[in-house]
C-alpha positions in Angstrom: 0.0 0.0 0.0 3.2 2.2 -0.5 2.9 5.4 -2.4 1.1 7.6 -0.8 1.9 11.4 0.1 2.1 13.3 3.4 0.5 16.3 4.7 1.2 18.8 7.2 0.1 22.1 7.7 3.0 24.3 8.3 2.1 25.3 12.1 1.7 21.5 13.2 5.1 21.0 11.7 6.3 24.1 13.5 4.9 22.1 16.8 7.4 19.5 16.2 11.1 20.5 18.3 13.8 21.9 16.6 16.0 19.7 16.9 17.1 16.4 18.9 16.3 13.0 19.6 12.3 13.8 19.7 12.0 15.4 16.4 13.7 12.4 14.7 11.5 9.9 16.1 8.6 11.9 15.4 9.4 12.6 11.6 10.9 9.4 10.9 7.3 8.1 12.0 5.5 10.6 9.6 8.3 9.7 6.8 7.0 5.8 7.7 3.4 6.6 6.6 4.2 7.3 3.4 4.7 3.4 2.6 2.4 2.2 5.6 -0.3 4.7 5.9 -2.5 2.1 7.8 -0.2 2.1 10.7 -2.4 2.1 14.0 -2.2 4.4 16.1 -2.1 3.7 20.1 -5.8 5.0 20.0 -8.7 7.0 18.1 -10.7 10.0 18.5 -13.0 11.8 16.2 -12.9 15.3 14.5 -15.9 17.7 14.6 -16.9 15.9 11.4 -16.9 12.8 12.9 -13.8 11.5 10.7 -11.8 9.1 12.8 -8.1 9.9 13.3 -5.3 7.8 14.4 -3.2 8.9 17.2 0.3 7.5 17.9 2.4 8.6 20.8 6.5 9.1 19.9 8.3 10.1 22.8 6.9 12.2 24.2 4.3 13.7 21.7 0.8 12.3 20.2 0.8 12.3 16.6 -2.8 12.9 15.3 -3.7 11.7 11.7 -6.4 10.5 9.0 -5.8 8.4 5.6 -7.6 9.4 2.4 -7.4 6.5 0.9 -9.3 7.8 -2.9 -6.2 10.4 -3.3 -3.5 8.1 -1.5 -2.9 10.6 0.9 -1.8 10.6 4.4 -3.1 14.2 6.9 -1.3 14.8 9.9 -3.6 17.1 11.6 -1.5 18.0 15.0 1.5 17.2 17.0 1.4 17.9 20.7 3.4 16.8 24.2 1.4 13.7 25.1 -0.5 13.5 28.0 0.8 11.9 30.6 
C-alpha cells in the first residue's frame, strides 16, 4: 500500500522540536506513513466531522492523523506533548 503522500500544515510542523532526539523519532514516523499509511495508532478519537483519526504517541508527543485513501494521501492534523 506504498505510495502515498504526506500532509502537514506548516504550524503543526512548527509544533514538532527543533532539533534532537524527539524530532527524529517523530518525523521518521511521519516519513514511515508514506509506505504504511494504515499504521495504528495507540488509540482513536474523532474530529468535529466525525472522521476518525489515528493517534500514535512518539516520545513524548501524540501524533494525530487520518488516511484518504481515494487520493492516497496521508493528513497529519496535529503534533502535541502527550498527555501523561
Amino acid at each position: 500500500m506504498g505510495g502515498y503522500e504526506v500532509f502537514m500544515h506548516l504550524t503543526v510542523l512548527e509544533s514538532v522540536p527543533k532539533s534532537g532526539a524527539q524530532r527524529q523519532r517523530i518525523m521518521n514516523f511521519i516519513r514511515s506513513l508514506r509506505e504504511k499509511p494504515d499504521t495504528p495508532g495507540d488509540f482513536l478519537d474523532k474530529d468535529t466531522s466525525l472522521r476518525v483519526r489515528q493517534v500514535k504517541i512518539v516520545g513524548d508527543y501524540a501524533i494525530t492523523y487520518w488516511v484518504d485513501a481515494p487520493v492516497k494521501a496521508v493528513m497529519v492534523v496535529d503534533v502535541r506533548l502527550a498527555d501523561n
